[in-house]
C-alpha positions in Angstrom: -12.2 -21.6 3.1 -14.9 -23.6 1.3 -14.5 -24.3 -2.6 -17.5 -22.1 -4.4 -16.1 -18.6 -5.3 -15.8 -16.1 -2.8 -16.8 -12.4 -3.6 -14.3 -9.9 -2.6 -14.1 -6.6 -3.1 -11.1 -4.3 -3.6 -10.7 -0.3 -3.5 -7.9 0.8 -5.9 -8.3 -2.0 -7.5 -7.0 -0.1 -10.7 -3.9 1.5 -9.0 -0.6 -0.1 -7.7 -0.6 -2.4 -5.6 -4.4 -3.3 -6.2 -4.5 -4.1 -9.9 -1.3 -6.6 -9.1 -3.8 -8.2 -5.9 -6.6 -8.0 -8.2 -5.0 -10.2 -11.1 -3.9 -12.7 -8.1 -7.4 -13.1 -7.0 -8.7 -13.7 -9.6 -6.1 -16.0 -11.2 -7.4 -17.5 -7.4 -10.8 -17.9 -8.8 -12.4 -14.8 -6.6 -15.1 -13.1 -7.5 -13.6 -9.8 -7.8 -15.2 -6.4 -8.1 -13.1 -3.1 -8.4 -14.1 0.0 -6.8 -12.2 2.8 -8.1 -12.4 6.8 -9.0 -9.3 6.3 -11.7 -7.8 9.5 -10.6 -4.5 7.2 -10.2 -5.4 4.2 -11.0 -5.3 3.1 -15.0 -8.2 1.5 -17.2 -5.4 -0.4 -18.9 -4.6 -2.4 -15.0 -7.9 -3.2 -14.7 -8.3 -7.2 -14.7 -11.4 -7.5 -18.1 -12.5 -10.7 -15.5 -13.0 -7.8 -12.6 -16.3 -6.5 -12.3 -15.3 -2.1 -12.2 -17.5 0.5 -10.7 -16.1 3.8 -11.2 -16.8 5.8 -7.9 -15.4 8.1 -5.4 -15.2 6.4 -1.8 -15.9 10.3 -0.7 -19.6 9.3 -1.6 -21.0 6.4 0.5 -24.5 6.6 -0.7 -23.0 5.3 -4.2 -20.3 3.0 -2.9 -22.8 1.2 -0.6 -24.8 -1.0 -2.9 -21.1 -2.5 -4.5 -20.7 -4.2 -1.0 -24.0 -6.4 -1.3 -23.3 -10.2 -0.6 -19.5 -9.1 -0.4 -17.4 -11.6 1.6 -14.1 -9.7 2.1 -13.2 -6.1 1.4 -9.1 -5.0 0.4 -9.2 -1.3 1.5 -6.4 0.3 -0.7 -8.3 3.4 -2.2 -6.4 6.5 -0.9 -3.9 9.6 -2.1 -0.5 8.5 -1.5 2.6 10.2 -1.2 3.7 12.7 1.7 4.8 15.7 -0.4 0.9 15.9 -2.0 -0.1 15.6 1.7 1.5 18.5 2.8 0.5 20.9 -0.3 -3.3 20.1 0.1 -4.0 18.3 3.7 -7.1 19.0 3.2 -7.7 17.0 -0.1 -5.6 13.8 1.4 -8.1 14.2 4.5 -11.2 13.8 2.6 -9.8 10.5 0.5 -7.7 8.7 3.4 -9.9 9.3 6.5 -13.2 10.1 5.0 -13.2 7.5 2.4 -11.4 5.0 4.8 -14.6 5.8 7.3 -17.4 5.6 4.3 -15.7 2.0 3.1 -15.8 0.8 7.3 -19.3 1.9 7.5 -20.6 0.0 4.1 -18.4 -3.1 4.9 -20.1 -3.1 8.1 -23.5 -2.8 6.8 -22.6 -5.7 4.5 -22.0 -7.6 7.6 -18.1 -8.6 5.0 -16.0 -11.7 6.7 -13.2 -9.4 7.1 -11.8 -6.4 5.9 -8.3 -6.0 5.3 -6.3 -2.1 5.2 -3.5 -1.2 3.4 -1.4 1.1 5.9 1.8 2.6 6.0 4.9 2.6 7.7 4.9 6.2 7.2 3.2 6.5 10.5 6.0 5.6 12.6 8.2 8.4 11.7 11.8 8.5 13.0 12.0 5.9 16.1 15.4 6.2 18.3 15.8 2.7 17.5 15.3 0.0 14.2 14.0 -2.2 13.4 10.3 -1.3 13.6 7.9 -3.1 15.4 4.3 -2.6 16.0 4.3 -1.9 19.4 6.4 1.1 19.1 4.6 4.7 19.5 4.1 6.1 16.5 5.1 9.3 15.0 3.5 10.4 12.3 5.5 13.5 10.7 2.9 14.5 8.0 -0.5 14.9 7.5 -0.6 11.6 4.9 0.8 9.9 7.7 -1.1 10.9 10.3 -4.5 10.1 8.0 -3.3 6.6 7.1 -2.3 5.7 11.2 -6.5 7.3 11.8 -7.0 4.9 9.4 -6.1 1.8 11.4 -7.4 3.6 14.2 -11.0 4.0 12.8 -10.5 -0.2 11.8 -9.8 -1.6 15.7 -13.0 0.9 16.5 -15.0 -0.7 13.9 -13.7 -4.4 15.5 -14.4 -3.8 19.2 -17.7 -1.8 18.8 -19.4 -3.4 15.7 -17.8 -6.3 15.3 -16.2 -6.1 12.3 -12.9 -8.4 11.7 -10.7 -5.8 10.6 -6.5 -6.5 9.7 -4.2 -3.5 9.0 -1.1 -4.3 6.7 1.7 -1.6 7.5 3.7 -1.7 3.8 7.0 -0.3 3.5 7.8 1.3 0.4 6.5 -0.9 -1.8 7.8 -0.8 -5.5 7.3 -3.6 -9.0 5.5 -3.4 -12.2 2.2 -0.5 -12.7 3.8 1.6 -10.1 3.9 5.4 -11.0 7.4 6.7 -12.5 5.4 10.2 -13.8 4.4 13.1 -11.6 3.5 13.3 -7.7 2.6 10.3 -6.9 6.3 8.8 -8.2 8.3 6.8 -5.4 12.2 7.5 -6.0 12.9 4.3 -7.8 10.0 5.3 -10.0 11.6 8.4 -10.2 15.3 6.7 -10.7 13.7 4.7 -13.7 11.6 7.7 -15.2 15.1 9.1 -15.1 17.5 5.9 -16.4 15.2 5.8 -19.4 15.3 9.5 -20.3 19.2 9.3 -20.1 19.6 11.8 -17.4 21.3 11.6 -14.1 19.2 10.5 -11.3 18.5 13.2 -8.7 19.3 12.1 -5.0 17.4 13.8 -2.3 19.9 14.9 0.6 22.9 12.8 1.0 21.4 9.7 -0.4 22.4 8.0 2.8 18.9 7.5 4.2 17.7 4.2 4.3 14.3 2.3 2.8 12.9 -0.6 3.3 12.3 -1.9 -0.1 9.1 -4.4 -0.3 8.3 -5.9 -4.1 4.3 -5.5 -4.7 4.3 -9.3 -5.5 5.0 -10.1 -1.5 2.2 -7.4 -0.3 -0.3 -9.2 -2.8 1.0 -12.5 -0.9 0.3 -11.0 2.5 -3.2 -9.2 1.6 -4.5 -12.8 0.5 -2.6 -14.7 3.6 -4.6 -11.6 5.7 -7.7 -13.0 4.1 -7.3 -16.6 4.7 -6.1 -16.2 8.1 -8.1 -17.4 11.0 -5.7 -15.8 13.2 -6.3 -12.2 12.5 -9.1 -9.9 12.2 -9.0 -8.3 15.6 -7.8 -5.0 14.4 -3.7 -6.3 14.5 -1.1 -3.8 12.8 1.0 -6.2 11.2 4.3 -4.9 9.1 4.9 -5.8 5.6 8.4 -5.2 4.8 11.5 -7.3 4.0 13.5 -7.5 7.2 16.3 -5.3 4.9 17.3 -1.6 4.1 19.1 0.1 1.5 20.3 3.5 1.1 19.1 5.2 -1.5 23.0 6.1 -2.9 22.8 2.1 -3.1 19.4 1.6 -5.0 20.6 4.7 -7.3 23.7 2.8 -8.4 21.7 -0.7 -9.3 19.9 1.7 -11.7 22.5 4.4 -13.3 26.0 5.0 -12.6 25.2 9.2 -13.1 23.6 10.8 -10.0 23.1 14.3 -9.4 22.0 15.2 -5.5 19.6 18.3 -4.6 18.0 19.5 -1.1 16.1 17.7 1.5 12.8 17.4 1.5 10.2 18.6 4.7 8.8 15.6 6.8 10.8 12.9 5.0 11.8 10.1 7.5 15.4 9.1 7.8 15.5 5.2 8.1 13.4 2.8 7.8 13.7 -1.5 8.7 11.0 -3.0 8.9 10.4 -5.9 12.8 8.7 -8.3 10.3 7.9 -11.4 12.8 4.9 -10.6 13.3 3.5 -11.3 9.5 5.9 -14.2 9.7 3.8 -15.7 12.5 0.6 -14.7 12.2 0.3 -15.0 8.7 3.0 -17.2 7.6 4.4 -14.5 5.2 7.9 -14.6 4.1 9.2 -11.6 1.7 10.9 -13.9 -1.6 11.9 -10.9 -4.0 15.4 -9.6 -3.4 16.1 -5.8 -4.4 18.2 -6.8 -7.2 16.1 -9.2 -8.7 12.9 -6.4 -8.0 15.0 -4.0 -9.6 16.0 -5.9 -12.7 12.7 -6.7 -13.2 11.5 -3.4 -13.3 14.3 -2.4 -16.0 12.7 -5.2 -17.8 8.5 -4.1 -17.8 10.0 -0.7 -18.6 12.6 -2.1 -21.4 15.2 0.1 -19.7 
């Protein structure tokens, strides 16, 4: 990469995962514009050095004109969460494939160096064997599944027939500071915190035997920027992001709170997942850093738990 700024530009940026890859960009010295609709992301994670357009990726006639002169695009704009999915598929259709297809098309039109996706590791779905690796078929077992693996589909299109150097970064369960504790969008250690701090028990879905693979937000920031800087991808590659390590959720329940209440499973949830990580390890020399307990204690800290 040269030395005068580059312009990137990232969807989400005020959510998650993207307000934590937005603040590393910058602190990078990227040129950083956010593209988001705020109906999960939070004005308070928006970097005040980030240039923010509020719009809805559902509307390429106004999203087009923020990729002028853009050199990289962070595609992380979408409605998470598989429960949501399956109460309104139609509503995670429009923002996961529809969006994901408007921001292809006006990165393409841009003529962007590369454009990097945030995918899921939802879209395997229960595999006969662990850990998970790329090649394996998937199997999506929802519809936000599904829309996220079209997703990385509609990017090695977008490669082969316009020529646009597309990565897809498969994260698995992904947890740190910003992420959502409140309401549907709430991953269970989220949830487990929400919880802790209220002083009730934490509720266990099932037997609390299934297993996660827990990756801290701070290593997918690392591997979205190694993505970008990497001459050795951009041909479409699905390439996992996930520590190599699982945990069952009895275990992550008892680094939180010693009181645990368990209640029914839930439709379409998958049973284990383990990330195949060698892949990011070779390709974009990514190495996950944050243990569980560390990521965890952490956590308890930002919420002053």
């Amino acid at each position: 990469m040269d030395q005068k700024p580059k312009k990137v530009l990232v969807t989400g940026g005020a959510g998650f995962i993207g307000s934590n890859l937005v603040d590393a960009l910058i602190d990078k010295g990227f040129d950083v514009i956010v593209n988001d609709n705020l109906s999960s992301g939070k004005k308070e994670y928006l970097n005040p050095k980030a240039k923010f357009y509020k719009a809805d990726i559902r509307n390429l006639e106004k999203i087009k004109p923020l990729f002028r002169k853009v050199d990289y695009v962070f595609h992380l704009a979408a409605q998470p969460r598989i429960q949501p999915s399956i109460i309104n598929p139609a509503e995670s259709h429009s923002n996961n494939v529809v969006g994901t297809l408007n921001v292809l098309i006006a990165a393409r039109d841009a003529k962007v160096k590369k454009f990097i996706y945030s995918a899921s590791s939802s879209a395997y779905g229960d595999q006969e064997k662990l850990p998970l690796r790329e090649d394996m078929s998937p199997r999506p077992k929802s519809p936000y599944s599904l829309f996220k693996l079209i997703g990385e589909q509609y990017c090695k299109l977008f490669t082969e027939i316009y020529d646009l150097p597309t990565v897809c970064l498969r994260y698995f369960n992904v947890y740190g500071p910003r992420q959502s504790c409140e309401g549907a969008y709430a991953t269970v250690i989220g949830i487990f915190l929400r919880q802790a701090k209220a002083g009730e028990p934490l509720t266990i879905v099932g037997d609390g035997n299934q297993t996660r693979d827990f990756t801290n937000v701070m290593d997918v920031v690392k591997a979205n920027i190694l993505a970008m800087e990497s001459s050795r991808v951009g041909q479409g590659e699905v390439i996992n992001i996930g520590t190599g390590k699982n945990y069952t959720i009895n275990k992550i329940a008892s680094l939180i709170s010693k009181e645990s209440i368990h209640t029914p499973p839930r439709l379409a949830e998958i049973r284990d997942t383990l990330a195949d990580n060698s892949k990011a390890k070779e390709f974009l020399e990514w190495q996950p850093t944050i243990e569980i307990e560390q990521g965890i204690e952490e956590l308890k800290r930002w919420l002053r738990i």
